[in-house]
C-alpha positions in Angstrom: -9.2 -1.1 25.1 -8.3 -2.9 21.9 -7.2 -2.1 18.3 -9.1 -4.3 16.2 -8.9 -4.5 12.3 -11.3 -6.5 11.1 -10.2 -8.2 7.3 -13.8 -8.6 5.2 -16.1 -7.7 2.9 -16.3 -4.0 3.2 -19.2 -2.8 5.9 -21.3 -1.2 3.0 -21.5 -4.0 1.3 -24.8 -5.6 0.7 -23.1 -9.3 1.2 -22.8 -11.9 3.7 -19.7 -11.0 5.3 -20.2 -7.3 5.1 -23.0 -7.7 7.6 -20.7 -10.3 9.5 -18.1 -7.4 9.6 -20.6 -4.5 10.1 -22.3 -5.9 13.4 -19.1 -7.4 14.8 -17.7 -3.3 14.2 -20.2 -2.3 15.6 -20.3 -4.6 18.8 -16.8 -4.0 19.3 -17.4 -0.1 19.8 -20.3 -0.7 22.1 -17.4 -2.5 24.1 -15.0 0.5 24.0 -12.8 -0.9 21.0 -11.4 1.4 18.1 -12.3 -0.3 15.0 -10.7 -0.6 11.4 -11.8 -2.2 8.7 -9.8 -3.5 6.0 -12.4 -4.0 3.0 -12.8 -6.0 0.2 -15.2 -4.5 -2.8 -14.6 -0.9 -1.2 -14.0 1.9 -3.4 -9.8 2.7 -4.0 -9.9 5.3 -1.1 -9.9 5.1 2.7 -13.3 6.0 3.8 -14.8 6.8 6.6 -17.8 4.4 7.6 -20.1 5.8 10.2 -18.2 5.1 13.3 -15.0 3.7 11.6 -12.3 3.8 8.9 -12.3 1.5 5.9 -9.4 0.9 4.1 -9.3 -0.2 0.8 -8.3 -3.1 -2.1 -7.9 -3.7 -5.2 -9.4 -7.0 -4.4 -6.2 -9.0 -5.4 -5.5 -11.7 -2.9 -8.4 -10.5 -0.9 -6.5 -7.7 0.7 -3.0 -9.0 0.4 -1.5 -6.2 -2.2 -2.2 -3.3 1.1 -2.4 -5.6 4.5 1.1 -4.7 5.6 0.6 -0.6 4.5 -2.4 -1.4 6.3 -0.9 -2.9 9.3 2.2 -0.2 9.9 -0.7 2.7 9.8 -3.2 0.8 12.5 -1.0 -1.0 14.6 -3.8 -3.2 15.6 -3.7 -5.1 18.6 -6.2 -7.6 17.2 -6.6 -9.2 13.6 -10.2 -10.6 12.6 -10.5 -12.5 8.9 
């Protein structure tokens, strides 16, 4: 199955895109996908979010100033913004 990192609101966050982001995370691992999350409005650490990692931002660029740490340590197969 697929890597998938998805690029949004963080999947805690009360908004819009964090619920876009938290169902389609949680869809995906129904499916059999491993899921990251890159999230904006997160707090400065990776976390773990119920079934899957969130990393980070400082919110600059929306996500810009950590997507390529980001990408080296996931290796995703998939990128959803």
């Amino acid at each position: 199955m697929a890597r998938i990192l998805l690029v949004t609101d963080s999947p805690n966050c009360p908004t819009g895109m964090g619920r876009v982001g938290r169902e389609l995370g949680r869809e995906f691992i129904k499916r059999g996908h491993q899921v990251f999350s890159l999230g904006w409005f997160s707090s400065p650490i990776l976390e773990k979010w119920r079934e899957w990692s969130v990393f980070s931002t400082n919110n600059n660029y929306y996500g810009s100033d950590v997507f390529d740490q980001v990408i080296s340590q996931v290796w995703p197969d998939i990128v959803i913004t």
